[in-house]
N, C-alpha and C positions, 0 to 999 in steps of 0.2 A: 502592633497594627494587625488587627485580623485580615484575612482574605478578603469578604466584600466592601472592604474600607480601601483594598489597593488599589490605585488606577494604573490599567497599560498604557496610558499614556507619558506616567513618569518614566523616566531615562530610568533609574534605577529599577525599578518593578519591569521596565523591559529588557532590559539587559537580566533581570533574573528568570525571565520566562526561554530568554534564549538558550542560557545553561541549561535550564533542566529541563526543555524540548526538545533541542537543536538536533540531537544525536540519532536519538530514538526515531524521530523524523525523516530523519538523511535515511538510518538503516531502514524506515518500512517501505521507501519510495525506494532506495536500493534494489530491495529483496522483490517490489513490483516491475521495475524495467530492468535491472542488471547492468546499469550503467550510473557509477558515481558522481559522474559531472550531472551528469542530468539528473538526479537525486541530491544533489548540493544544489545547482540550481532552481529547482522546484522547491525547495527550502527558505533559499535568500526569499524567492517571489512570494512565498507567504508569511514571510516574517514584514517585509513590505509591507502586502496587505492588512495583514494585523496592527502595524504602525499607522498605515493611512488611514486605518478603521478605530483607533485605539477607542474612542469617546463612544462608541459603539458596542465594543467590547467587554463583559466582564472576564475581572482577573478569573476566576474561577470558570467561564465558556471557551478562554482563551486555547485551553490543549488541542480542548475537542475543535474550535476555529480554524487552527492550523493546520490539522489533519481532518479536516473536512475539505478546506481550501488547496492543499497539495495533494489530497487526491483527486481532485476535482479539475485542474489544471495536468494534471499525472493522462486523467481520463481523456479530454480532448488531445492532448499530444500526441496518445496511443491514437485514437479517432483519424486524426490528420495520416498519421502513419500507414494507415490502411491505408486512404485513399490514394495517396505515393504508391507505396508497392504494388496499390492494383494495376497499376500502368508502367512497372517497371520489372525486370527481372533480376531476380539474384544470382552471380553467379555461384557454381556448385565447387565445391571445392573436396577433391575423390583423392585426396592424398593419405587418406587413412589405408590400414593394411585390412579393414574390414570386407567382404567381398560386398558389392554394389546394394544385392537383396538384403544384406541385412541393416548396411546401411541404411538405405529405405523404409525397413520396418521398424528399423530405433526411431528414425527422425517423424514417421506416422505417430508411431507410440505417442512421443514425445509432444508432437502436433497436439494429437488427442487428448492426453493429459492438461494441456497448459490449456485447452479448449473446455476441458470438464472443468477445470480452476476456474477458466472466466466465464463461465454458465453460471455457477453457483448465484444464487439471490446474495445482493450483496453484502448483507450483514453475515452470511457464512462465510464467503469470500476472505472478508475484511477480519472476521476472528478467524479463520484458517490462518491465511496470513500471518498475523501478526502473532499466534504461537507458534507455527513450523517455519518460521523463517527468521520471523525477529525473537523468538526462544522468549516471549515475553507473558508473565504467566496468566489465568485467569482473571485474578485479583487486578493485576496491572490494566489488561485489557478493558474489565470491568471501569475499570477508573478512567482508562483513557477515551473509555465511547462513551460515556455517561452512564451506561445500561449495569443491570444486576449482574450477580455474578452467576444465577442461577440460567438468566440470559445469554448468558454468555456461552453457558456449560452445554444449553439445548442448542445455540447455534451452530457449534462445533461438531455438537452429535449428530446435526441433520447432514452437517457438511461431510463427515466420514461419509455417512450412510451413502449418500448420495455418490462418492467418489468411490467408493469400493463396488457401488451396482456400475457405472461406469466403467472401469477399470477390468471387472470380470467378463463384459462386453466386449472390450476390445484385442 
């Protein structure tokens, strides 16, 4: 049976897309929030949607669906998050042996780094990502956003470029 002969609608062809998405998924929704419930969660909900989508779906759109759908729920959750914490504060917690200022300027650092991360245009983002976190290589990339591999190579390069002029900023 080739590829666009499978439907995601059968049990079997869906239980085969959950093997060999399910992981790589969890880790790139992981590697975006740092919290595994919530990147298992974000998982089940698109594998959902891809099921109540099935007839809608081809097997061969179905990668890129899922990881369009779990970043796209990944994205309002963060959304919502902000609005909470703008009206909430966090407590600080100074049990480090660091003294206060440096503390402060690591966690600026930090601030501003993960602020230059989520700047980036998102197809830089999303291949930054998904090779310095999920170690997943061009080629794979390439396959799992649908795009070239050549695409892929200049996304990446725009994304350095732009994080190194940031970073010697800060």
């Amino acid at each position: 049976m080739s590829q666009s002969d499978k439907s995601v609608c059968e049990k079997r062809v869906f239980n085969e897309l959950f093997d060999l998405n399910s992981e790589s998924l969890r880790n790139y929704l992981y590697y975006q929030c740092g919290d595994m419930q919530q990147a298992e969660d974000l998982v089940q909900d698109a594998f959902i949607k891809l099921w109540n989508n099935c007839k809608k779906v081809l097997f061969e759109k179905a990668r890129g669906f899922l990881f369009a759908v779990a970043k796209n729920a990944f994205y309002n959750q963060q959304e919502h998050k902000k609005v909470v914490l703008k009206f909430s504060k966090l407590p600080q917690n100074n049990t480090d042996t660091e003294t206060p200022e440096f503390q402060l300027e690591e966690k600026e650092f930090m601030d501003r780094l993960q602020q230059a991360i989520a700047d980036l245009p998102e197809g830089q983002r999303e291949v930054f990502l998904l090779n310095r976190m999920d170690k997943m290589t061009y080629k794979e990339i390439a396959a799992s956003l649908g795009v070239s591999q050549k695409a892929v190579e200049k996304r990446m390069h725009k994304a350095l470029v732009k994080l190194r002029k940031t970073i010697k900023n800060i």
